[in-house]
N, C-alpha and C positions, 0 to 999 in steps of 0.2 A: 594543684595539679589537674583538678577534676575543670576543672572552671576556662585551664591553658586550654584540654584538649577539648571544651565546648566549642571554644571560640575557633579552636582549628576544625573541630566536626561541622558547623554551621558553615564554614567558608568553603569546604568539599560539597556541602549539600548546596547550598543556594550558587557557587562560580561553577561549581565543575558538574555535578553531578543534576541538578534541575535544568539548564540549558540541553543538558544531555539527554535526558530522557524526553523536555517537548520536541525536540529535533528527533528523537524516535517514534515519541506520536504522532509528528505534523507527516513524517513521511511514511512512515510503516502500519499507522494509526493502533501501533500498541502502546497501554496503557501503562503508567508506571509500576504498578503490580503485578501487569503481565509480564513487565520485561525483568521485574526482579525473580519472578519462577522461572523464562527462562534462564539466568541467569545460575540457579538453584540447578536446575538442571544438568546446566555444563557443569556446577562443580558435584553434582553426585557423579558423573561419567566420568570426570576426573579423580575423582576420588577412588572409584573403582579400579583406573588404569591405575592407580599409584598406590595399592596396598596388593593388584594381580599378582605381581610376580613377587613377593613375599611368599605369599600365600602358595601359589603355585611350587614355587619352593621345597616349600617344607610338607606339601600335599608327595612332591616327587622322591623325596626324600623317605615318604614312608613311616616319618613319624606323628603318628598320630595327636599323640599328648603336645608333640609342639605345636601344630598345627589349628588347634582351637583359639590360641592367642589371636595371629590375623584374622582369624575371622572372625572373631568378638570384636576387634577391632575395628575391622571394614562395617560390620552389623550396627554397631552403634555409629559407625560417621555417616550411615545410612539412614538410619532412623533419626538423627536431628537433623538432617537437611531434609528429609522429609516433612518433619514437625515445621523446619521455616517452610516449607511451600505450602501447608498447610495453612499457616498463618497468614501468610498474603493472600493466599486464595479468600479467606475471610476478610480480608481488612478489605481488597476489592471488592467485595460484597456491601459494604457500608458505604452510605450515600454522604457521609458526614463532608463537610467542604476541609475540616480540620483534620490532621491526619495524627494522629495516636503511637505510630511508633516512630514518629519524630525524637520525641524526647525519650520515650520508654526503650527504645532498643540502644541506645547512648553506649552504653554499657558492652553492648553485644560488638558492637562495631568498633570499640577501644580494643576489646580482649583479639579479632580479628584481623585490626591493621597493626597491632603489638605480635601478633604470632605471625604476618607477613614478613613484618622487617627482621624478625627472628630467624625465619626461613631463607631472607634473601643474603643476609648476614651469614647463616654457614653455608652455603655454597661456595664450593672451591674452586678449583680450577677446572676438574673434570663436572660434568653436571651428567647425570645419570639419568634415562626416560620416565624411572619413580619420583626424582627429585622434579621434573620439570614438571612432572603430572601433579604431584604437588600443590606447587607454586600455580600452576594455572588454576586448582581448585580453591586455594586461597584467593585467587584475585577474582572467581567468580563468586564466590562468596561474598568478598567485600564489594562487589558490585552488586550484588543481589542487595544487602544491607542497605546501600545508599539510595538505590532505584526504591526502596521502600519507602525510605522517611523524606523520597521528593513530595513536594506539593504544600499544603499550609500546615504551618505549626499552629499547636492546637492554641486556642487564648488562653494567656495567663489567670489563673484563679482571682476573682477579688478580695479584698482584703477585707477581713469584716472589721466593723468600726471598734475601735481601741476600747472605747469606754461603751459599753451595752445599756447602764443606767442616761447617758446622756441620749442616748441615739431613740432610746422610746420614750421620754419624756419631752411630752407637748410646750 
């Protein structure tokens, strides 16, 4: 299964998603890092629209004790979108021509486009402005992800020789 969604994550990063982002640099001249924070961005604002009126809620509501749930909640989808902008801000800091969270966010970008089609899947008929807020932080998110692991995948490791007694003897 892991191997299906490589071959579909590589085909999003090299057809859709790196033509994408040089056509963001040739004319915007932002870089692929830059545009995955802003990216990060819109989905922390979205994120914030979409847990507001919870929160707000049960803020009006007057009960207290419910009311730490949202906002534990909104705190923490704050703090990891944070931590990723954090992290492309670093990785645009490295001159490397290879790019590192190609292969290493793999993972990150499975559990994202799995909890997108999740989300798009229970929408009903009505769509509420929390759900749509949502959904638009998911898909900046999953753009954030991809604008990230544009550019070169890092080289494959070499393989050290099988036999070590044959390989140093003259």
């Amino acid at each position: 299964m892991l191997r299906r969604f490589a071959a579909l994550d590589d085909t999003l990063i090299d057809r859709w998603f790196q033509p994408l982002a040089d056509q963001i640099t040739g004319r915007f001249g932002i870089g692929r890092f830059r545009a995955a924070t802003l990216c990060i961005d819109g989905a922390a604002f979205a994120w914030l629209l979409s847990q507001a009126g919870v929160l707000a809620a049960t803020v009006a509501a007057g009960d207290a004790a419910a009311s730490w749930m949202p906002a534990l909640t909104l705190l923490l989808g704050l703090v990891a979108l944070t931590s990723l902008r954090t992290l492309f801000q670093r990785a645009a800091g490295g001159r490397a021509t290879a790019n590192p969270l190609r292969p290493a966010m793999r993972l990150h970008r499975a559990v994202v486009l799995l909890l997108l089609v999740a989300r798009l899947a229970r929408l009903g008929g009505g769509v509420s402005f929390a759900d749509a807020a949502d959904v638009a932080m998911l898909v900046a998110a999953t753009a954030s992800l991809y604008f990230g692991a544009c550019g070169g995948a890092p080289p494959l490791a070499r393989r050290r020789h099988s036999n070590f007694w044959a390989a140093v003897r003259p």
